[in-house]
Structures are given as structure tokens and as C-alpha cells.
N, C-alpha and C positions, 0 to 999 in steps of 0.2 A: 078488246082488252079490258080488263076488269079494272075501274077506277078504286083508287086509295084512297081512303076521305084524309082531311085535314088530321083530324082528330089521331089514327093511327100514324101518320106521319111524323107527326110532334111526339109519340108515345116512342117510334123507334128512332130518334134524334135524342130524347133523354139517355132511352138505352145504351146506344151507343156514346153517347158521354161517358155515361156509366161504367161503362164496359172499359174503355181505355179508360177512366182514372183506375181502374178497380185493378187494369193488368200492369200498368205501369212500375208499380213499386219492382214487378217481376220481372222487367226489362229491364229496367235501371241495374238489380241485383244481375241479372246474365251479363249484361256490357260492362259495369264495374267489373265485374270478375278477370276478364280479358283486359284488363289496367292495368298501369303504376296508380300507386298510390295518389301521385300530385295530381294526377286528370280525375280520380275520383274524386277530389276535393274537389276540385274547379267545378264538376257536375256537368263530366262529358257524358253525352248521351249515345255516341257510335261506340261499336267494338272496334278492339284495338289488338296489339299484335305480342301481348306478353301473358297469354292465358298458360305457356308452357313455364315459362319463366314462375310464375304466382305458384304454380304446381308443383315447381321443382323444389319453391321456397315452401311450401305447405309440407311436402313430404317430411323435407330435412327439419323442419319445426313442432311436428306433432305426430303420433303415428294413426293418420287418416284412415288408414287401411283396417287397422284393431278395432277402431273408434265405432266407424261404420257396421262390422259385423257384430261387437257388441250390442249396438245401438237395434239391430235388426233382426238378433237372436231374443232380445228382450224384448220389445216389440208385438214378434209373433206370438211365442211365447205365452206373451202375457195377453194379447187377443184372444187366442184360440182358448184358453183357460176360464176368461173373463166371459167369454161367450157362453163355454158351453155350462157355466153355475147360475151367471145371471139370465140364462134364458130357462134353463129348468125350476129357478125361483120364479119367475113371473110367469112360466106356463101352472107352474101349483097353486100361484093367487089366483090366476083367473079360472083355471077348468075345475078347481079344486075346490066344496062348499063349506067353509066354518065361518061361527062369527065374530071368532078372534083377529082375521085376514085382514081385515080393513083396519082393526089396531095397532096390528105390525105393521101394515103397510103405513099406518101413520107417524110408527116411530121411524121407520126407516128415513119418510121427508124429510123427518126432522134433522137426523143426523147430515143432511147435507147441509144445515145450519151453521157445523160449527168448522172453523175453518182448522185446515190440515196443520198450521202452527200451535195449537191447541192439543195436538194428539202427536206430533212428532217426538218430543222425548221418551213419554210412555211406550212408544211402536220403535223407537229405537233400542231404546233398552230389552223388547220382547225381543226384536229380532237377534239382537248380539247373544243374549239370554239359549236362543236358537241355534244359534253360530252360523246365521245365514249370512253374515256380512260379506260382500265380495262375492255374491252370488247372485244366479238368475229368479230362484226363488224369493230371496229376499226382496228382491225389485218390486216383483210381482205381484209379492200377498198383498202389499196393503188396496192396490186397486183387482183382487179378485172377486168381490162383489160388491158393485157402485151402487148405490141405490139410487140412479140416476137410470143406468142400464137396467134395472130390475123393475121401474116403474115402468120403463120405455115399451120391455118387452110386455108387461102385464095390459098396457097400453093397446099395445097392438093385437095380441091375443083376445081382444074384447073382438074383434070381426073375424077368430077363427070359426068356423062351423062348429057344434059340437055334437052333429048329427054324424061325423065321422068318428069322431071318439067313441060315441056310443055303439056304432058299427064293426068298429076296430075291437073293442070289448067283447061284444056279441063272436062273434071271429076268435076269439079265443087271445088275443094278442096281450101281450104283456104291458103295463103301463110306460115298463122302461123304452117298451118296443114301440108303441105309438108316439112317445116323444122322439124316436131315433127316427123311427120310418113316416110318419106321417108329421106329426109338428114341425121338424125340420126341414124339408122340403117343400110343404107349405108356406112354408113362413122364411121363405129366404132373403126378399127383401128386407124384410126386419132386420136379416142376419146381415145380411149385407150394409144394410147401413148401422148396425149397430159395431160390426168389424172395424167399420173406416173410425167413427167417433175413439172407439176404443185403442187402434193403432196409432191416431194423430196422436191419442195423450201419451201411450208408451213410447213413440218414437219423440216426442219431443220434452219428455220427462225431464226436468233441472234438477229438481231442490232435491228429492228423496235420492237417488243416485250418488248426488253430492255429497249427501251423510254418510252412507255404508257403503260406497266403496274407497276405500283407502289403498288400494293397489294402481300402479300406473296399468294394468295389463288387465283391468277390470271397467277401466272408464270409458265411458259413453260419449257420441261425438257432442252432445249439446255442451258436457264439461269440457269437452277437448277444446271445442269452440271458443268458450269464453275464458279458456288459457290464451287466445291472441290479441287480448285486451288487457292483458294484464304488465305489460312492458311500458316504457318511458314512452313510446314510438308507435303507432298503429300502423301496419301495413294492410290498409284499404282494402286492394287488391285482391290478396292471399287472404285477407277475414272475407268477403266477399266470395270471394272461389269458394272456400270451404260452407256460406250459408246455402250455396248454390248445390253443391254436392251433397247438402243436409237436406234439403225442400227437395229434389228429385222424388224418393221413393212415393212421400204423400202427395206429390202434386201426380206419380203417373197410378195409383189407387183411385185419388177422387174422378179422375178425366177417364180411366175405364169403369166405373163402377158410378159414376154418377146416376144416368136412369136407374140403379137398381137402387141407391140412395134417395134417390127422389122419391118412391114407389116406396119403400121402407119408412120415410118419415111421413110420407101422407096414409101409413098404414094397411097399404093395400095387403091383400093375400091371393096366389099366384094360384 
């Protein structure tokens, strides 16, 4: 039998520290949900026997159901969008030769500088100007190209080959077509973790949401959510259920798609 030294021992006893503080909050939020409200205060840590009840009181409180497929048409939506612009911007900085590249690329930095309350009037008033309010569009535009995801992908694109490019040229192949048929396929781990960054921000989007949609039958579960905080009385329980029912889709994204997330942000190419 293979001996353990000292040294890895104490590495995976950190670990596991680690690991139960880090999943705990997620425990706490499942068994609070299955509460009353007064055991959630006390800081019971078993499940309990009123997750139907909290459910019933969530329905008749909020329309859960609208909130959620809002929440996960806008989402998609605006992943698959955000992908496929910020990844044809960063595959044209990198396989693409000018010596302007690196100056846009600088202005781009920069604009993650200023913060989104700084540009929110002016992007309000474009969009109404638009008449996208109460729309999936409107959600959308302002994170269809991040320059965050656009460095990301330019990023990753430095370990594509571009001995296939040149082949694919040779070959006759369209430039639209080696990004369709060879860049993307290549580079899915990028994609893949550039999907999930970009899904957690549209699924868990507040503040922009909150300005342009002015329809009950337009809003998103994060504003639904924090309508059950807005009464004299918190019901624990039912705000709980409903954070649990929120964190679902991106907790089962990251836990199937984690190896290709890993492999994405260490840049590998497949």
C-alpha cells in the first residue's frame, strides 16, 4: 500500500475544511427552504416538513412560474448572442494583422473602468428612444459585447493553430466558414466557459431589468425575489425556497460543464 506523507494529508484536511465551509451556505439555503420562518431564524440546520407549504405560499405571492421562464429566455438569449459577437471580435484581434488592434484593444480595457451607473441614463434613454422597454432585446444589448468576453476570447485564441487557418484558406474556405467550422469547434472550451460567465450574469441580472421593465408580466425572478422583502414581515422560508429555485439552473451548468470550464479558462484548445 502506498504511503501518504504528512505533508498531503494536512493539504487534504485544509481541503476539506474548505470544501464544507464553501458548500455550507448551499445547505443552509436547501433546509431553510423546507422551514417556517421562526426555525429559520433560530438557525436550524435539519430539513423540515413545510417545503409544500413555503411553495404554496410562493405561488399565491409572486408568479414563480413567469419569473423563471423570463429569467431563462433572457439568459439564453443573451448567451448565445454575447457569444457568438464576442467571440468573432476576439478571433479578428487575434488571427487578424493591423496596427490599430492593440489601440482598440486598449480602449476596450478601458471602458470596463467606468462603472455601469455612469452609462445607465444615457442607455436608458437609447433604449426607450428604441422602444425596447419590456423586451428581451432591450435586456440584452447592453451586455452583447463585454469587453471582458472579448479580451477573454482574444486571450485564448493566442494558442489557436494558425497553421489551420492558413489551410482552410488554401482549401478554398470562406473566412465566415473557418470561424463557423473550425474556430468553433476548436475552441469549445473557451466557449464553454465563456457561456457559463456569461449566463450567470444574465440569469442573475438586478439593476438593468429593474429599469426597463415596467410590466408585471415582463419581470425577471431576481426582481420577483426581492418583491419578498419588501413587506413589514419576512417570510424566511418562502424567500429561501424561491433563492433555492433561483440558484438551480446555474448550479446544474457549472457542476455539468465544470471540466470544460476548467479547460476554457486555462485556455486549452481541444
Amino acid at each position: 500500500m502506498k504511503k501518504i506523507s504528512p505533508a498531503k494529508v494536512f493539504v487534504y484536511i485544509i481541503l476539506s475544511v474548505v470544501g464544507v465551509i464553501s458548500a455550507f451556505p448551499f445547505y443552509f439555503m436547501a433546509t431553510a427552504a423546507t422551514n417556517i420562518s421562526v426555525d429559520v431564524v433560530r438557525g436550524r440546520l435539519f430539513f423540515g416538513t413545510y417545503i409544500i407549504n413555503n411553495l404554496q405560499n410562493l405561488i399565491k405571492t409572486i408568479p414563480i412560474g413567469m419569473g423563471f421562464i423570463n429569467s431563462l429566455r433572457n439568459a439564453l438569449v443573451g448567451t448565445l448572442a454575447s457569444l457568438f459577437i464576442c467571440s468573432m471580435a476576439g478571433y479578428g484581434f487575434q488571427i487578424y494583422r493591423s496596427k490599430a488592434k492593440d489601440r482598440v484593444m486598449s480602449v476596450l480595457l478601458l471602458s470596463m473602468m467606468i462603472p455601469f451607473a455612469a452609462v445607465m441614463v444615457p442607455l436608458f434613454r437609447l433604449t426607450a428612444s428604441l422602444k425596447l422597454l419590456n423586451t428581451t432585446a432591450g435586456i440584452i444589448m447592453p451586455g452583447l459585447a463585454t469587453a471582458f468576453l472579448i479580451f477573454f476570447f482574444r486571450q485564448c485564441s493566442q494558442s489557436f493553430p494558425m497553421e489551420i487557418v492558413q489551410a482552410a484558406r488554401v482549401d478554398g474556405v470562406s473566412e465566415f466558414g473557418i470561424f463557423l467550422r473550425v474556430y468553433i469547434p476548436v475552441m469549445s472550451p473557451t466557449f464553454a466557459a465563456a457561456g457559463i460567465v456569461s449566463f450567470m450574469g444574465g440569469w442573475n441580472n438586478y439593476l438593468w431589468p429593474l429599469i426597463i421593465l415596467q410590466k408585471e408580466t415582463s419581470k425577471t425572478l431576481p426582481i420577483l425575489i426581492s418583491q419578498l422583502s419588501s413587506g413589514y414581515v419576512t417570510d424566511y422560508g418562502m424567500q429561501l425556497l424561491a433563492i433555492t429555485i433561483s440558484t438551480i439552473p446555474t448550479l446544474v451548468i457549472f457542476i455539468t460543464q465544470q471540466r470544460r470550464f476548467v479547460e476554457g479558462i486555462l485556455g486549452s484548445v481541444k
